[in-house]
VOGU-3710 file (C-alpha; in Angstrom, 3 decimals, decimal comma):
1> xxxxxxxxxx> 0,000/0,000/0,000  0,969/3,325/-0,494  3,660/4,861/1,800  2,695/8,562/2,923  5,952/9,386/2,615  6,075/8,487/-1,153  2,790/10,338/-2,189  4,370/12,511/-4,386  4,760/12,470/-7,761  7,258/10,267/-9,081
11> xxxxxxxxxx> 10,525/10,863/-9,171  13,362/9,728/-11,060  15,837/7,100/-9,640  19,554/8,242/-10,161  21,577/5,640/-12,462  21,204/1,564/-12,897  22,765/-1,299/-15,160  20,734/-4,691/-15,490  24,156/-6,351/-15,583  25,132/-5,381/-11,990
21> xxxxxxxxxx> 21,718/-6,366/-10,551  21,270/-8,716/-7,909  18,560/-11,427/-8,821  17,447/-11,085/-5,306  16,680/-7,647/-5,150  13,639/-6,434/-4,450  10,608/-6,389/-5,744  10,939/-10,255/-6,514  9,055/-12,106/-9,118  7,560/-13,453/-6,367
31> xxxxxxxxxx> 6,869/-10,020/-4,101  4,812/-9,040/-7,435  2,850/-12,420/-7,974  1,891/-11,831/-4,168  0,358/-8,814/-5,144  -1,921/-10,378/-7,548  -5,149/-11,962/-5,599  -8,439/-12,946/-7,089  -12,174/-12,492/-4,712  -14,456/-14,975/-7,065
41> xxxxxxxxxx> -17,202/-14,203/-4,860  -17,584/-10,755/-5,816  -16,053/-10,615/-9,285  -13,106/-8,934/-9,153  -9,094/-9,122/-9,822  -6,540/-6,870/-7,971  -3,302/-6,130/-8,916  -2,117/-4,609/-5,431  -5,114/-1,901/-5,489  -6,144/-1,702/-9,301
51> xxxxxxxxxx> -9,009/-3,602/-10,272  -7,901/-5,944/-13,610  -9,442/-7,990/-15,598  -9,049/-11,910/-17,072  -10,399/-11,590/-21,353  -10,152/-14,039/-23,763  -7,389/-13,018/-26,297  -9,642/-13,871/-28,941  -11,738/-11,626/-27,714  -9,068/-8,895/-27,437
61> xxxxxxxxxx> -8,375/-10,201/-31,441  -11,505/-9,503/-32,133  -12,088/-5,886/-30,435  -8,374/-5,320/-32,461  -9,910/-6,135/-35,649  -13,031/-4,045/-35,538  -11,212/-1,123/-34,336  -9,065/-1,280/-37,514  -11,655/-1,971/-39,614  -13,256/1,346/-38,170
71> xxxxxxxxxx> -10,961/3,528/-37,803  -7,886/2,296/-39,778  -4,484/1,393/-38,809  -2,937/4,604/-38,001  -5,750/5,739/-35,644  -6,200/1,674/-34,010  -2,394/1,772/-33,579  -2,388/5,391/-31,320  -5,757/3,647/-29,827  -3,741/0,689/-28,595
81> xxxxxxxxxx> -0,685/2,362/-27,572  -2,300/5,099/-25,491  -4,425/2,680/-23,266  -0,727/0,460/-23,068  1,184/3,469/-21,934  -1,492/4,094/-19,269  -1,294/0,847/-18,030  2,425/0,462/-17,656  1,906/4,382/-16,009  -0,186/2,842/-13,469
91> xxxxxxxxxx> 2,259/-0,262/-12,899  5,283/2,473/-12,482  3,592/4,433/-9,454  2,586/1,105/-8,032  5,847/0,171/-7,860  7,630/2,969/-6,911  4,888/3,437/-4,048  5,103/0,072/-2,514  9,029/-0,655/-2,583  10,131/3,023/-2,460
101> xxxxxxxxxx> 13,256/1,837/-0,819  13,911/-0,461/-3,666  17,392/-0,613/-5,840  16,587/1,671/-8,945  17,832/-1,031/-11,228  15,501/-3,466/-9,523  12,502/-1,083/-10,007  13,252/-0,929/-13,392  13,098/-4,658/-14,003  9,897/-5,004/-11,971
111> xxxxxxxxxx> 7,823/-3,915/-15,536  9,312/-6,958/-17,285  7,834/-9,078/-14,850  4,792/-6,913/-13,960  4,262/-7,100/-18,267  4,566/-10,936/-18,296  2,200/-11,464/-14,765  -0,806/-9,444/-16,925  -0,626/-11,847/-19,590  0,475/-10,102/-22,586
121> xxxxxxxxxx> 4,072/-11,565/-23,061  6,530/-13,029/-21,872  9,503/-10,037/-21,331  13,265/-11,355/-21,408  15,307/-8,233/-20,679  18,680/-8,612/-22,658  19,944/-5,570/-20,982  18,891/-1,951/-19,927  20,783/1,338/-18,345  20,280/4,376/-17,201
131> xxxxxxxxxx> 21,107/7,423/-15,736  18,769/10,351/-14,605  20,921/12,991/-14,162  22,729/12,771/-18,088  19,244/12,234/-19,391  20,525/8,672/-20,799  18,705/5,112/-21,426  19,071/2,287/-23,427  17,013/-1,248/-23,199  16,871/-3,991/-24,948
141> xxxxxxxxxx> 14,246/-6,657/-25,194  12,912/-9,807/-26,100  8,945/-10,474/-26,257  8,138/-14,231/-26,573  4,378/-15,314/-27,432  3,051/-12,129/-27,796  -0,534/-12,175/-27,694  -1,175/-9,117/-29,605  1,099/-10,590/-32,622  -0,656/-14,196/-32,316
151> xxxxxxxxxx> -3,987/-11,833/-32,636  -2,919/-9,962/-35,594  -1,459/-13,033/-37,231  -4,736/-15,021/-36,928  -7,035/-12,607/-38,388  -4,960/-10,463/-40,519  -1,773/-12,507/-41,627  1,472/-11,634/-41,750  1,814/-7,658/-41,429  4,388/-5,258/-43,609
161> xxxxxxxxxx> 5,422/-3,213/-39,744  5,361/-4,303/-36,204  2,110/-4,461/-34,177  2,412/-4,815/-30,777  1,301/-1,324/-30,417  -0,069/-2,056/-26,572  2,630/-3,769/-25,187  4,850/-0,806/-26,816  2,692/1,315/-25,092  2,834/-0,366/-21,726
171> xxxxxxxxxx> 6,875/-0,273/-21,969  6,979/3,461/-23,241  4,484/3,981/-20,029  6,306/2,162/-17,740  9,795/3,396/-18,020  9,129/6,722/-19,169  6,980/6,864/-15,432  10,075/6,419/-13,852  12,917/7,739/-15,613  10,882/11,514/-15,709
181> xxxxxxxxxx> 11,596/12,235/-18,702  10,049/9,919/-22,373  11,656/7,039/-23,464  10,536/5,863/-26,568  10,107/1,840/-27,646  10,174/0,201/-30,831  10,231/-3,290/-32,335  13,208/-3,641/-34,243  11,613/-6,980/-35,004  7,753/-8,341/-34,460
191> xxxxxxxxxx> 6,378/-12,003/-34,315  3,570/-10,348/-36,005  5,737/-10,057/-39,512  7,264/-13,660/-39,319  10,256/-13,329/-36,866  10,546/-16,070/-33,909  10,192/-13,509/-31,657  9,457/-9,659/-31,174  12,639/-7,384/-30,261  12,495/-3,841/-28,711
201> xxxxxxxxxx> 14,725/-1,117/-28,131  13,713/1,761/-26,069  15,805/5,277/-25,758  14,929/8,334/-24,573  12,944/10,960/-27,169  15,944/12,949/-27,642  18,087/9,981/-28,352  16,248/8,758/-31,518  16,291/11,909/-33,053  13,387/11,027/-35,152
211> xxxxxxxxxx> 10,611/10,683/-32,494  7,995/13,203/-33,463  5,943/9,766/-35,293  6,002/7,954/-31,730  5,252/10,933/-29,635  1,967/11,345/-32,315  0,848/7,861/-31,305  0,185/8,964/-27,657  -0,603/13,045/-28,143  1,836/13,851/-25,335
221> xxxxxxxxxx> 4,758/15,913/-25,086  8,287/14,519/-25,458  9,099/16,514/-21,934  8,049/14,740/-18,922  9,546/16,701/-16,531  7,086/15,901/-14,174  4,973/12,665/-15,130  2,377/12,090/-13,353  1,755/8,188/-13,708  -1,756/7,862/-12,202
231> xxxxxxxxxx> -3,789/11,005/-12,932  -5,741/11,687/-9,558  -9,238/10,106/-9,698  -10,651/12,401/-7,167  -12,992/14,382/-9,666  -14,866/16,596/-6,611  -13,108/18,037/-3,557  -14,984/20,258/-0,923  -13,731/23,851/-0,246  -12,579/24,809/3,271
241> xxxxxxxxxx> -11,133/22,647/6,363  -13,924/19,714/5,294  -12,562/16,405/4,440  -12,822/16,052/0,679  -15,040/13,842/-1,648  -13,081/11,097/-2,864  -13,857/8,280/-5,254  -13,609/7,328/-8,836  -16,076/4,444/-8,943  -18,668/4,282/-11,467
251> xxxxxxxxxx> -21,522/4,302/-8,251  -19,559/7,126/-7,074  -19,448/8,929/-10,520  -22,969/8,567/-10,714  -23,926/10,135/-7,398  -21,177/13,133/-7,703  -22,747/14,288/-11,123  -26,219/13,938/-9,916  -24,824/16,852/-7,216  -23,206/18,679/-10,272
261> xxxxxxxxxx> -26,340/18,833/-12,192  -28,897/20,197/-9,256  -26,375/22,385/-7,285  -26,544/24,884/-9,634  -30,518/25,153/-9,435  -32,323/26,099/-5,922  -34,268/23,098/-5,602  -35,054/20,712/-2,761  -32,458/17,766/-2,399  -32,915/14,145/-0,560
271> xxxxxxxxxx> -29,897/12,622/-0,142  -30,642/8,891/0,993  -27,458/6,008/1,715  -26,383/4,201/5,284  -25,360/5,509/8,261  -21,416/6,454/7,496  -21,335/6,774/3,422  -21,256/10,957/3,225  -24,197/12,317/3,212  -23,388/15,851/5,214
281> xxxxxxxxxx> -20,047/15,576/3,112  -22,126/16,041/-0,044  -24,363/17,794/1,136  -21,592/20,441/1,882  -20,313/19,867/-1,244  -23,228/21,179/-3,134  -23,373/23,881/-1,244  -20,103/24,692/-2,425  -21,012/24,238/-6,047  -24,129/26,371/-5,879
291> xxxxxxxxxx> -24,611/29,801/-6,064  -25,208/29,922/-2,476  -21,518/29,028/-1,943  -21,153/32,517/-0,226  -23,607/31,891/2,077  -23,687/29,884/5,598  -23,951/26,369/5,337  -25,875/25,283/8,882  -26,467/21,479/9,810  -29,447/19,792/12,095
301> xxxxxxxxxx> -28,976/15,999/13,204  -33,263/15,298/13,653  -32,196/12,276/15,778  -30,041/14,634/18,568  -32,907/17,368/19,413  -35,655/15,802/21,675  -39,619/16,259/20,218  -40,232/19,081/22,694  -37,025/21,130/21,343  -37,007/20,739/18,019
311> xxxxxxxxxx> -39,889/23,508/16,720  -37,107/26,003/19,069  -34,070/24,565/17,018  -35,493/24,942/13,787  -37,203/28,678/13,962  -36,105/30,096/17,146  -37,659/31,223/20,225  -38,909/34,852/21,697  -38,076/36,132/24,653  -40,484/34,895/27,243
321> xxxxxxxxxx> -41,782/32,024/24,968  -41,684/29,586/28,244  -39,552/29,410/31,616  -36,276/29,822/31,340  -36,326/31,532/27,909  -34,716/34,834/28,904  -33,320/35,845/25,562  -34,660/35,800/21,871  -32,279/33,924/19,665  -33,053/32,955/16,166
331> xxxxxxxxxx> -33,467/28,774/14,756  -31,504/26,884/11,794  -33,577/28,562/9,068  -32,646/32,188/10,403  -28,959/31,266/10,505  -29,008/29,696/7,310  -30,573/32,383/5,384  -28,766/33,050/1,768  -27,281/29,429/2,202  -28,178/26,045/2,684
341> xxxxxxxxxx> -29,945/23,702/5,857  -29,187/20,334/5,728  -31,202/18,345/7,688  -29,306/14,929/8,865  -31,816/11,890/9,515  -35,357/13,435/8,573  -37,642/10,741/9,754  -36,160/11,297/13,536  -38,558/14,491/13,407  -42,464/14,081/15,091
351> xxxxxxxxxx> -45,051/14,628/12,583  -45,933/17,779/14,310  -42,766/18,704/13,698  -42,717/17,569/9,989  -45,950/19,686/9,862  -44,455/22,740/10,932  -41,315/22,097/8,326  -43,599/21,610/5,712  -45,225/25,049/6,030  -41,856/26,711/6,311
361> xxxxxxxxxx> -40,385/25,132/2,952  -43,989/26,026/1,167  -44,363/29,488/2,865  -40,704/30,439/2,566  -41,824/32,055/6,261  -41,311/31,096/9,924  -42,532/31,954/13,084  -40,121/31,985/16,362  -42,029/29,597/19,008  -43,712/32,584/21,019
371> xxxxxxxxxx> -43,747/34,972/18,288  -46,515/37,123/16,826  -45,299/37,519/13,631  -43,699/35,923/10,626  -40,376/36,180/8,941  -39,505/35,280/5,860  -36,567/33,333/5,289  -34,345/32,372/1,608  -32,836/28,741/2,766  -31,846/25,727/0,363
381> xxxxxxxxxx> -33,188/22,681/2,478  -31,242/19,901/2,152  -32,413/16,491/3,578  -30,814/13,428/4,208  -32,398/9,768/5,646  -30,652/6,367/6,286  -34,070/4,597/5,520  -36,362/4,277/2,917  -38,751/6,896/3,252  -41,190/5,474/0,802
391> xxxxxxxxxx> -41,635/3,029/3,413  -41,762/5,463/5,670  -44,439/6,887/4,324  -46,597/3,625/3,721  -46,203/2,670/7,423  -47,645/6,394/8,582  -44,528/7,646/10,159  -43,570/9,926/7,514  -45,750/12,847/6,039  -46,715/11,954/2,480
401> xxxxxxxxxx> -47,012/15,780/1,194  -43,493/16,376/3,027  -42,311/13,564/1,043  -42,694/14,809/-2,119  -42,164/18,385/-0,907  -38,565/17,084/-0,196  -37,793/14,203/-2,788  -37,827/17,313/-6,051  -34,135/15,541/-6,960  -33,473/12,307/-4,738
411> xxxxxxxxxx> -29,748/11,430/-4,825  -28,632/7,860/-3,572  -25,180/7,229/-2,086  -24,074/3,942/-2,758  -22,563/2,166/0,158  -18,981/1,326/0,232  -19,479/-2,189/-0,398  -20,335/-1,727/-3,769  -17,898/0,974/-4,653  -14,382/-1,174/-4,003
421> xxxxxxxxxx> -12,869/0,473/-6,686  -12,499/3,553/-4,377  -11,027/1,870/-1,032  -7,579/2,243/-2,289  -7,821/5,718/-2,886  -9,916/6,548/0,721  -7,277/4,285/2,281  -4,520/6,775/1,121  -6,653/10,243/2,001  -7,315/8,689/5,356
431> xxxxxxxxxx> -3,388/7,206/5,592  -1,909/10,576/4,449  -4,274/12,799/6,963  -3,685/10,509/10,040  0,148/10,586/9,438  -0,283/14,449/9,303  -2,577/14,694/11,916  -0,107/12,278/14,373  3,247/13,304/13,267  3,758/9,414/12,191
441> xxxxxxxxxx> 5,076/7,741/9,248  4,761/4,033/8,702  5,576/1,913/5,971  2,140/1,670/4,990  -0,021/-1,378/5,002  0,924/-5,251/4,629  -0,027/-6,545/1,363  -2,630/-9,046/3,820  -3,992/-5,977/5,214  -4,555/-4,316/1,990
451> xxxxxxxxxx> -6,518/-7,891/0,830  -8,963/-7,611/3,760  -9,632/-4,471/3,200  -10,598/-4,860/-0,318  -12,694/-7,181/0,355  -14,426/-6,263/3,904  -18,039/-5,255/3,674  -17,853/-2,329/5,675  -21,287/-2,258/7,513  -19,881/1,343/8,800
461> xxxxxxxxxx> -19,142/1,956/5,224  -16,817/5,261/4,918  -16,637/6,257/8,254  -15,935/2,551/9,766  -12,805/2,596/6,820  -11,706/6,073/8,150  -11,690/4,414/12,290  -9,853/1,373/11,011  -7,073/3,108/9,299  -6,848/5,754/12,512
471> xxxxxxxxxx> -6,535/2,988/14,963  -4,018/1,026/12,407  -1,970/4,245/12,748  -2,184/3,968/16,493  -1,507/0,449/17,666  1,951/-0,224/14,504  5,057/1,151/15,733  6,802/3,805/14,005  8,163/2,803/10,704  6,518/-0,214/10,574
481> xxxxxxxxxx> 3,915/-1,023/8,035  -0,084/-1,549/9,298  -0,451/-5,187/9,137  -4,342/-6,564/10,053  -3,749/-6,979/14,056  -3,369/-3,317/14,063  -6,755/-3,216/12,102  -8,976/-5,772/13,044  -10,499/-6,674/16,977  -13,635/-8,142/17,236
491> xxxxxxxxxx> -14,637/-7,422/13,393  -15,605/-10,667/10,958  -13,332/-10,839/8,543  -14,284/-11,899/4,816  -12,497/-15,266/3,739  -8,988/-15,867/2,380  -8,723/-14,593/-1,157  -6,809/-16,805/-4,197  -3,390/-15,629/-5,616  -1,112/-16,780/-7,905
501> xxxxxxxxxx> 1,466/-19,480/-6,628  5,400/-20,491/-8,031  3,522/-22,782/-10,311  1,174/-20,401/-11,783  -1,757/-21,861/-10,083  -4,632/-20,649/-8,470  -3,727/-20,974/-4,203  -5,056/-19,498/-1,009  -3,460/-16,402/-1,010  -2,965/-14,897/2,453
511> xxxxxxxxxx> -0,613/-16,607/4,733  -2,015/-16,806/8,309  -1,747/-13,431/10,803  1,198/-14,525/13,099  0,546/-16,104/15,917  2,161/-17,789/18,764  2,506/-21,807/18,419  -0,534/-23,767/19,512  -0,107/-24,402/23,501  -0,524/-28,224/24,436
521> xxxxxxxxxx> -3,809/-28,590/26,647  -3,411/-26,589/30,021  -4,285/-29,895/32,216  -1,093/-31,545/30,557  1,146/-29,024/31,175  -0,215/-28,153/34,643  0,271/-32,248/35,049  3,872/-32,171/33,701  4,786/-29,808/36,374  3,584/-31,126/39,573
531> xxxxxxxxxx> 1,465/-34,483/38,728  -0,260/-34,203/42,505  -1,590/-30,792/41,820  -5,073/-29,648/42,632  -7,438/-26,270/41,504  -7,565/-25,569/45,009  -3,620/-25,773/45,554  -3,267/-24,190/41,595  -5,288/-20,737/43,246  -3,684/-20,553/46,371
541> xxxxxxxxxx> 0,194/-20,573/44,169  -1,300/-17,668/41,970  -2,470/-15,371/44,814  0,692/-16,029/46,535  2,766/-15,133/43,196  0,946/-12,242/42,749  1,505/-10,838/46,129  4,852/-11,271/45,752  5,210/-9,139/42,507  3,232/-6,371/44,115
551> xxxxxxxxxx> 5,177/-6,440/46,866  2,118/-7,115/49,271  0,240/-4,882/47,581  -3,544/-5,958/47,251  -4,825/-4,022/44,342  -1,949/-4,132/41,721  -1,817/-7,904/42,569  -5,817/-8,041/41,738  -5,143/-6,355/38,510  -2,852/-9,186/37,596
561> xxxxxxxxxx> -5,171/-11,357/38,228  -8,088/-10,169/36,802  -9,842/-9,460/40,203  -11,378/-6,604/42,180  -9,424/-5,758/45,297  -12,383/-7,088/47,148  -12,057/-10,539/44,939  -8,550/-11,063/45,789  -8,636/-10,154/49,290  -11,518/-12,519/49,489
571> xxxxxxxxxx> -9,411/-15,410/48,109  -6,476/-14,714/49,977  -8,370/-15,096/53,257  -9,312/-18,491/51,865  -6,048/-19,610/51,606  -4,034/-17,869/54,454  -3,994/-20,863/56,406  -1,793/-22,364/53,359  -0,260/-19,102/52,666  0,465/-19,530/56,496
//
């Protein structure tokens, strides 16, 4: 998982030759297998934290060929190459993220493995070197059983110029990530046009000379000062000291551009999802987005305010209104005027009190609770419910005409369950802000830890993920990475995921949390150390221990015990005669 301390963008390593690199340096073949784990049960591959996927190459074949048909070969090849170069971007930050410690040579040959673990080829690096601060580097490579050339072959023949456009892609991606600056693959020879096996050479941009026809293929600049392998898919953040919205799932897509398209407008929101996804965060984030952004932004949990206090919370109260009301001060909808009320768990309120909310949204006027006269008030009401409130409704706990009053444009937040895709990224926000926030910095989570999480349910959804990773932070030591006894304590875990083992098969991928060797039955031991013992004589050696360590004190030797003073002293009076 991602190490705070490497959340930057990445940056070049110095210098590196293949030749003078240890075959045990890490990342290992097998380090990078253990990072890929499959979840059957809920569909989905991960690759560390990026979702992949398992396709027929047929299938792949057959996408090729209708993209060429369509759109030609010039326009398929940049097609292909583009979606391989941000695919070995990805692979660069993931590697530079979770070994950031690791040899630079090493990191370099992690792609070639990385490239043959995803199934498109087999990489056999012949040699490659480097170094950043010249600007230089020079690779050379073999690709055996290239899928992309078996693809072409089948359906086209043999070609006139190489076609392994993605996996040239994926290299260009993948080194150029790393190095900072573009390097530039191509085949010098391709399976696809009748050789044995496909050969590639890769130099920087300004070493070929002639790279303006690559660079065209991807639409990107030959400077990569900066790259920035894994654009930031955190499409909404809030304004101010509020956490921000983060997620790039399609669920979460869906509900952030249903917030897009209303903020703008002044009408009524319902924002419905469990306890713990968001809703005040979103809720705040329209605000932001609308033209009310200026304006205060005022929240009411219904569930906190008892029946009897809510009509005073909401509108205010005059001076004199009952005992003990010795001031006028104004309600929500006063404070809130020119902004926005959001009203957290809307079914919590009495129907008298819905009654009375009901007439201020249609009236656009309140009345203070003792008050003789009305005030008019401009507030964006913003609602939000954990249940369904159609149901609600039916079962006559929820005013129909209220209901509808509310529900103008109903936005659902999905739970986190069913927006994975996004728990790598919250892990990192939350990761980064506790590390901050505690003046720590670990080396960020176990790979097992990471697995679990991916595949937890979350019944606390957002908020639950946000405690974990905050008590994680708490209970590693410094330096250390979060590993799932940090994480977990009385929480069900979801069952061992598959990964991929030496032999390429499918294995139970999680090695078991550590824990001490099984202890042979108590009675057996207890039996092996005095066979004549007895419970009665057992107690009366513990008190007596205890005691001892405490130096005759009563309490701290209860609290080794487990007891109450009163407990021990109890016992120990039983046995003074053999203490005696």
């Amino acid at each position: 998982m991602t190490n705070p301390r490497s959340a930057q963008p990445v940056t070049a390593p110095p210098r590196g030759d293949s030749r003078q690199l240890s075959v045990s340096s890490s990342p290992t073949p097998a380090e990078l297998t253990d990072c890929l784990f499959f979840c059957p049960e809920d569909g989905r591959i991960w690759l560390n934290d990026q979702r992949m996927l398992l396709l027929h190459s047929s299938s792949f074949g057959a996408l090729r060929s209708e993209v060429i048909a369509r759109l030609g070969l010039e326009q398929a090849r940049g097609l292909f190459t583009r979606t391989g170069y941000a695919s070995g971007l990805r692979d660069a930050r993931l590697i530079r993220e979770r070994w950031p410690q690791a040899d630079a040579a090493a990191v370099f040959r992690a792609g070639t493995h990385l490239h043959t673990l995803e199934g498109m080829t087999k990489v056999e690096p012949l040699y490659f070197k480097f170094d950043a601060e010249s600007g230089f580097y020079e690779g050379e490579f073999l690709w055996h059983h290239c899928c992309e050339a078996d693809e072409h072959l089948a359906v086209h023949g043999v070609a006139q110029d190489p076609v392994c456009w993605t996996e040239t892609g994926y290299a260009m991606g993948f080194v150029s990530g790393l190095f900072g600056q573009m390097v530039i693959f191509r085949e010098v020879q391709c399976r696809g046009m009748g050789h044995a096996s496909c050969r590639v050479v890769g130099k920087t941009a300004a070493q070929w000379n002639d790279a303006g026809q690559d660079l065209s293929y991807l639409n990107v600049s030959s400077s990569l000062s900066h790259p920035d392998p894994a654009p930031a898919p955190v499409p909404h953040a809030a304004v101010g000291p509020h956490p921000p919205l983060i997620g790039a799932s399609a669920a979460f897509n869906a509900a952030t551009q249903a917030l897009q398209r209303v903020a703008k407008t002044p009408a009524s929101v319902l924002i419905s999802g469990e306890s713990g996804v968001g809703k005040e965060l979103f809720a705040r984030q329209l605000h932001q987005l609308s033209q009310r952004r200026n304006g205060p932004f005022v929240a009411l949990n219904c569930a906190a305010i008892p029946d009897n206090l809510i009509e005073a919370e909401l509108f205010g109260v005059e001076r004199g209104a009952y005992t003990g009301a010795t001031h006028s001060r104004p309600g929500r909808f006063e404070r809130a005027a020119g902004g926005t009320l959001f009203l957290d768990e809307i079914t919590c309120l009495s129907l008298a009190g819905q009654s009375k909310l009901l007439r201020a949204l249609q009236e656009r006027e309140i009345e203070r609770v003792g008050g003789v006269h009305g005030i008019r008030v401009d507030v964006r009401v913003v609602a939000a419910t954990n249940i369904d409130l159609r149901k609600a409704v039916a079962d006559g706990s929820f005013r129909e005409d209220l209901f509808y009053r509310l529900n103008v444009y109903p936005i659902a937040l999905p739970p986190l369950r069913e927006r994975r895709d996004d728990i790598a990224l919250l892990i990192d926000a939350f990761l980064t802000r506790f590390c901050r926030d505690y003046e720590r910095t670990p080396a960020g989570l176990t790979m097992r830890a990471l697995k679990v999480l991916l595949r937890y349910d979350f019944p606390g959804n957002v908020r639950e993920l946000q405690n974990l990773i905050e008590r994680g932070l708490i209970a590693s030591d410094e330096g250390q990475p979060i590993d799932l006894v940090h994480l977990f304590r009385n929480e069900p875990l979801p069952g061992d995921p598959y990964g991929v083992d030496d032999h390429g098969s499918l294995s139970n991928s999680m090695p078991p949390a550590p824990t001490a060797a099984a202890a042979p039955p108590l009675l057996e031991t207890l039996g092996q150390l005095d066979p004549a013992f007895t419970l009665h004589g057992l107690e009366s050696r513990l008190i007596n221990e205890a005691l001892q360590r405490s130096a005759g004190n009563l309490a701290a030797a209860a609290r080794q015990l487990g007891l109450s003073r009163a407990q021990f002293a109890y016992r120990l009076k039983k046995h003074q005669p053999a203490a005696d």
